[in-house]
C-alpha positions as CSV (number, residue, x, y, z in Angstrom):
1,X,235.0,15.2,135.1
2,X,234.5,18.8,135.7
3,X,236.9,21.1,134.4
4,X,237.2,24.5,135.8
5,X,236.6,27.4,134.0
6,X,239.7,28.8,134.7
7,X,241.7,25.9,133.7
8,X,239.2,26.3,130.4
9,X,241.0,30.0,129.8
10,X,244.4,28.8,130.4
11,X,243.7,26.0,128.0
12,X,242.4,28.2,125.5
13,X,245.2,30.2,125.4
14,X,248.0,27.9,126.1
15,X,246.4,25.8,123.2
16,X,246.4,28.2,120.7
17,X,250.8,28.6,121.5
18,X,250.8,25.0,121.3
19,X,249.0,25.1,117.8
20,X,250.9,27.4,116.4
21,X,254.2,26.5,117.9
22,X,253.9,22.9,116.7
23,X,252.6,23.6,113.3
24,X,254.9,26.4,112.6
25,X,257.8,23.5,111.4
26,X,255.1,22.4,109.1
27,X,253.9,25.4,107.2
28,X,253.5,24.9,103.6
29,X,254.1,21.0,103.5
30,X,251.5,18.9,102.4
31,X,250.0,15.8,103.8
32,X,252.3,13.3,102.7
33,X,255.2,15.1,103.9
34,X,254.0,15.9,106.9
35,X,252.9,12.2,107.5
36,X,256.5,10.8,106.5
37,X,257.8,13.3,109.3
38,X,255.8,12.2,112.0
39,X,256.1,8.6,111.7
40,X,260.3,9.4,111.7
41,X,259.6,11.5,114.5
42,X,257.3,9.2,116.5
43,X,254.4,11.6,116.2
44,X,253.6,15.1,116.9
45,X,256.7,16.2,118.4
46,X,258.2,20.0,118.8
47,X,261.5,20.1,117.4
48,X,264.1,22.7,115.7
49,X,263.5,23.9,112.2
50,X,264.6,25.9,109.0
51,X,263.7,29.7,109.5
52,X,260.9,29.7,106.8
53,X,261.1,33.7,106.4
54,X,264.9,33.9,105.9
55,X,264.5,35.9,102.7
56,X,261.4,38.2,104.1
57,X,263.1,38.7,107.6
58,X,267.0,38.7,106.7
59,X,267.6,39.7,110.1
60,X,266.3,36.9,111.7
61,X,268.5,34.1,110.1
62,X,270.8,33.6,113.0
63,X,272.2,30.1,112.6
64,X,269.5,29.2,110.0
65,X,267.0,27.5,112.6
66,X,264.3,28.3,114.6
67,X,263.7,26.5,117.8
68,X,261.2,24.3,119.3
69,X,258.3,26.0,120.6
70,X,258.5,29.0,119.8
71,X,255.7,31.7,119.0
72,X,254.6,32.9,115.4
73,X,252.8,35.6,114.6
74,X,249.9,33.8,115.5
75,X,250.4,33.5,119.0
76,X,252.3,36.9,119.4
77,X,249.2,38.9,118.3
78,X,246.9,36.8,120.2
79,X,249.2,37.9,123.4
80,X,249.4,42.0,121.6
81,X,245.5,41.3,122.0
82,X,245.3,39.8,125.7
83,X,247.7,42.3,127.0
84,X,246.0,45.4,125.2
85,X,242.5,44.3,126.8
86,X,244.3,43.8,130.0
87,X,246.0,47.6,130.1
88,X,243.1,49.1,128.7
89,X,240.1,47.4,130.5
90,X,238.4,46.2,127.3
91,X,238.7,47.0,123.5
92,X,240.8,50.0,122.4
93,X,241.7,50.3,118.8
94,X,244.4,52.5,118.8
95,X,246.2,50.6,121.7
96,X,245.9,47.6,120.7
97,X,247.0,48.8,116.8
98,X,250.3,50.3,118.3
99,X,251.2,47.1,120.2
100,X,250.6,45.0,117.1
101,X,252.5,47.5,115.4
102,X,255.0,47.2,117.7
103,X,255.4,43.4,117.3
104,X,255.5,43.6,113.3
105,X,257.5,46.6,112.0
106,X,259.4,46.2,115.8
107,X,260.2,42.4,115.6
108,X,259.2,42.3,119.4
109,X,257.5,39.4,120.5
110,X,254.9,39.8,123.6
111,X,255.9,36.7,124.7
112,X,259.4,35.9,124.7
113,X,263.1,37.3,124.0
114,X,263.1,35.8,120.4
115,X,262.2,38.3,117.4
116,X,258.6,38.3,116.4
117,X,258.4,36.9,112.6
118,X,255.4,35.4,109.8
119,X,253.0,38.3,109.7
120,X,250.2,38.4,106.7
121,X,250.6,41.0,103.8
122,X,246.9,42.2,104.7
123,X,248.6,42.9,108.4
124,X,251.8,44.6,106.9
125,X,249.5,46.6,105.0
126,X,247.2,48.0,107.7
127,X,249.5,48.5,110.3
128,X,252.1,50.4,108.2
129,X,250.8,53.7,108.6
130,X,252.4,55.2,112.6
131,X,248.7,55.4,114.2
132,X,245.8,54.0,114.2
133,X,244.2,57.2,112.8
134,X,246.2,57.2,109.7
135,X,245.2,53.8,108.8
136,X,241.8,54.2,109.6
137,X,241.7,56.9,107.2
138,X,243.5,55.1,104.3
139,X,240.9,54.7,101.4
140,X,239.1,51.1,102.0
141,X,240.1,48.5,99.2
142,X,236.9,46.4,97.7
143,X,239.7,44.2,96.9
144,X,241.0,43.1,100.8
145,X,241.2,39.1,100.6
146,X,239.2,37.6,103.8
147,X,242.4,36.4,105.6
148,X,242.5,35.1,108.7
149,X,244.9,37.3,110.6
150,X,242.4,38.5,112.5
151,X,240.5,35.4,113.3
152,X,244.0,33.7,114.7
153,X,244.2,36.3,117.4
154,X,240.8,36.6,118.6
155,X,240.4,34.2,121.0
156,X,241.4,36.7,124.1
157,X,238.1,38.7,123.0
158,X,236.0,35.4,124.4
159,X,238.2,35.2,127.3
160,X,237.2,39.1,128.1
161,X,233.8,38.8,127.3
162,X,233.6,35.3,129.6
163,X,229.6,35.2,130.4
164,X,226.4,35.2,127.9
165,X,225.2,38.4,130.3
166,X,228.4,39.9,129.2
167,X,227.9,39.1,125.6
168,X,224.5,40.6,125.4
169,X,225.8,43.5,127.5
170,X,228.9,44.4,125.1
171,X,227.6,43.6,122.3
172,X,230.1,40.3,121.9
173,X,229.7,40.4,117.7
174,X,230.1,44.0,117.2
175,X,233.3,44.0,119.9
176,X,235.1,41.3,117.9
177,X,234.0,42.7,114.0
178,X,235.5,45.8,115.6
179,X,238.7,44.3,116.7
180,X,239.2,42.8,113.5
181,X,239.1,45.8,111.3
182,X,242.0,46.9,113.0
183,X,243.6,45.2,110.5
184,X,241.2,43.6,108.9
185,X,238.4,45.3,106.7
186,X,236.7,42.6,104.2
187,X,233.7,41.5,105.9
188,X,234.1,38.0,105.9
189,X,237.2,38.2,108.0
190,X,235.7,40.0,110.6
191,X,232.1,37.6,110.8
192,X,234.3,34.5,111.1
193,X,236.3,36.1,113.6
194,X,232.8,36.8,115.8
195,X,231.5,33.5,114.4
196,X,234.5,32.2,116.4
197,X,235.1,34.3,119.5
198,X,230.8,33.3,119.8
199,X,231.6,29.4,119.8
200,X,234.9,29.7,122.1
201,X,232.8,31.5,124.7
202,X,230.1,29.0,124.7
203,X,232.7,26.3,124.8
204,X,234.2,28.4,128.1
205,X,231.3,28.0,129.4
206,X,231.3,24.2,129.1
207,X,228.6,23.9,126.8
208,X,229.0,21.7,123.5
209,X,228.5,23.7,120.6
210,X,226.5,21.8,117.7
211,X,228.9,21.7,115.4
212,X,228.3,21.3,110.8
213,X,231.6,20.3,109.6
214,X,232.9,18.2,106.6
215,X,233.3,14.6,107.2
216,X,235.8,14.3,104.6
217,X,239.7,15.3,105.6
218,X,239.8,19.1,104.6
219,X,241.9,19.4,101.2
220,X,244.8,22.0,101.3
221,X,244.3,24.4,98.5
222,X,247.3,24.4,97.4
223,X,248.5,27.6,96.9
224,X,248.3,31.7,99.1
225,X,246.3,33.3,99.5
226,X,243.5,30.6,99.4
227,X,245.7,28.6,102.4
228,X,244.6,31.5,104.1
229,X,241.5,32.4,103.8
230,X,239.2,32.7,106.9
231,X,236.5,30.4,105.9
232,X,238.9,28.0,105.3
233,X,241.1,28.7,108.6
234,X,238.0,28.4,110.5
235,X,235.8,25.4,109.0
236,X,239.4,23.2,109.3
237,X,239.6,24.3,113.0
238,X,236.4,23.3,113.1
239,X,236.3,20.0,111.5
240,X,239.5,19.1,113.9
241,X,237.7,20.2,117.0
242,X,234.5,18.0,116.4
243,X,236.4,15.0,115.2
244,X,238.8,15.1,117.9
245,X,239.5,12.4,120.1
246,X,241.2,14.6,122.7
247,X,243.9,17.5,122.7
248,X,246.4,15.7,121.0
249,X,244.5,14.2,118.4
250,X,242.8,17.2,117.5
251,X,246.1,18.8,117.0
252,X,247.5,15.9,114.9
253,X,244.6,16.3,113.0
254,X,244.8,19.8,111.8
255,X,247.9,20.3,111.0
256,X,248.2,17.2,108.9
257,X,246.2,19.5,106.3
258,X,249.3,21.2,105.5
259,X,249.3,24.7,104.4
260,X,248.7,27.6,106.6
261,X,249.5,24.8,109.4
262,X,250.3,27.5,112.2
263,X,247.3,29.1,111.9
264,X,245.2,26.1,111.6
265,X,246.9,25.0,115.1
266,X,246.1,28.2,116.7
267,X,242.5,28.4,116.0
268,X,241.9,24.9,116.6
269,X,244.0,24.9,119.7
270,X,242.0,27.9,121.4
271,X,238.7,25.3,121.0
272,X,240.1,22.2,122.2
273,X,242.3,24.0,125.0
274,X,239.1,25.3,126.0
275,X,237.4,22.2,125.6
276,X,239.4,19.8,127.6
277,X,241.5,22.4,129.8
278,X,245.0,23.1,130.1
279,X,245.6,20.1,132.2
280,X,244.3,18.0,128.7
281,X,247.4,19.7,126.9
282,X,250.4,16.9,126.6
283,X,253.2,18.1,129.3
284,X,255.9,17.3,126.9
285,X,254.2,20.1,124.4
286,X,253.7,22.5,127.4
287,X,257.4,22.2,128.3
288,X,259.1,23.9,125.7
289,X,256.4,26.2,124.5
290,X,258.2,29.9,124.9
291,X,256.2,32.0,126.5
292,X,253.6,29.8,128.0
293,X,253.7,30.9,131.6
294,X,252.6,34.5,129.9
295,X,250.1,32.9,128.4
296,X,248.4,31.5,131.6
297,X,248.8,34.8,133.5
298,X,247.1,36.9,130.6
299,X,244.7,34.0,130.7
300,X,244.5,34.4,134.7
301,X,244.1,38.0,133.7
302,X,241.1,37.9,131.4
303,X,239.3,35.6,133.6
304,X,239.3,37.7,136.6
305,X,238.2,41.0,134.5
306,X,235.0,38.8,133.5
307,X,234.5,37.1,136.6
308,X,235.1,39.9,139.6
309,X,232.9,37.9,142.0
310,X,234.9,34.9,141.8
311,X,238.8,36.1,141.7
């Protein structure tokens, strides 16, 4: 069957909530854990849970529970991301640095009335200067650990770019190194950020990427910051997307890792949204994911800025 490539974006991005949403609950469990839970649960489910950042975000206690399907940080800067390329026509560092801004030190999430909550240290670090000036001025640290906070937000950039004329035309690995250092400044973060944005636009496209992954069931490191490193975000996103069976499996699959299990949803659930379309998304995930309706309509969005002769 023929997907469309519309339904392809809003799979994309719907997938990446859904990834993040149902592997927030899970976030620093290990596999054995996390398999106990879902055979209780009857599978992959979305339900209420513990606020993990209680002690880092006091403010967000509440009644000592997050609920089901709501956005992380993941998903929140994905959307910063979408709606900055929206408002802005394409790229712009210092717009899209004050809406992220504006969703970390500001607690507002772009996609629903809940606070926004989980961002990285390398994240809190960047965006804590006021403007984008200021902390693109800040003396660059040899030391930045490749984390993935820029790779889990990327995938609106292959949504915008949307075409291989496009890609060659804007320069698709430059535009998405770029978008990383916004926060992110070690090299490696920013190439598997472009490594990825490159292989969710050919998968928009409908093309099957050839894929080198592992085998063997990724092993969780253990320990921060290696849980989130970008190599290891991406090659587990990978490895779930080519073992797959279909949206739902590829999901289960990833965030039975354990460790940075949000993350690991997001990025894997940008490919396989992509891959088998938003309709290939379980209903009973799509239902309770906050903010997925802005999700399709920045993913409606995108689409028609790279495809004007079709909207």
């Amino acid at each position: 069957m023929t997907i469309p490539k519309r339904d392809r974006y809003r799979g994309a991005m719907v997938g990446l909530l859904a990834g993040d949403a149902l592997g927030a609950p899970y976030e620093t469990w290990d596999i054995l854990a996390i398999l106990e839970d879902m055979r209780d649960r009857g599978g992959l489910v979305a339900f209420d849970y513990p606020n993990p950042w209680a002690k880092e975000f006091p403010l967000m206690v509440g009644n000592g529970m997050m609920p089901k399907g709501r956005p992380t940080d993941d998903s929140d800067h994905a959307a910063a991301l979408a709606k900055s390329i929206v408002a802005c026509g394409g790229l712009n560092e210092a717009d899209l640095y004050a809406r992220l801004r504006h969703v970390v030190y500001g607690h507002v999430s772009p996609l629903w009335e809940g606070k926004a909550v989980g961002s990285g240290r390398t994240t809190r670090r960047a965006l804590k200067p006021e403007t984008w000036e200021e902390s693109k001025a800040r003396p660059f640290d040899p030391d930045e650990y490749p984390s993935n906070g820029a790779l889990m937000r990327s995938a609106p950039m292959a949504l915008y770019i949307g075409t291989e004329a496009r890609a060659k035309e804007l320069n698709s690995f430059h535009l998405s190194t770029a978008m990383a250092r916004v926060t992110h400044r070690n090299k490696y973060a920013g190439m598997y950020t472009a490594v990825y944005v490159e292989m969710l636009l050919d998968i928009l496209n409908g093309e099957v990427p050839s894929i080198v992954a592992h085998k063997s069931f990724p092993a969780d490191p253990g320990k921060w910051p290696e849980r989130g490193h970008a190599e290891f975000s991406y090659q587990t996103a990978l490895w779930a997307f080519k073992y797959a069976e279909d949206f739902r499996d590829g999901l289960t699959k990833v965030i039975l890792v354990g460790g940075d299990t949000d993350t690991y949803g997001a990025i894997a659930g940008g490919l396989l949204g992509a891959y088998y379309g938003i309709d290939g998304i379980p209903q009973e995930w799509r239902s309770v994911l906050k903010g997925h309706d802005v999700m399709v309509d920045l993913a409606d969005k995108l689409y028609d800025m790279a495809h004007p002769a079709s909207s």
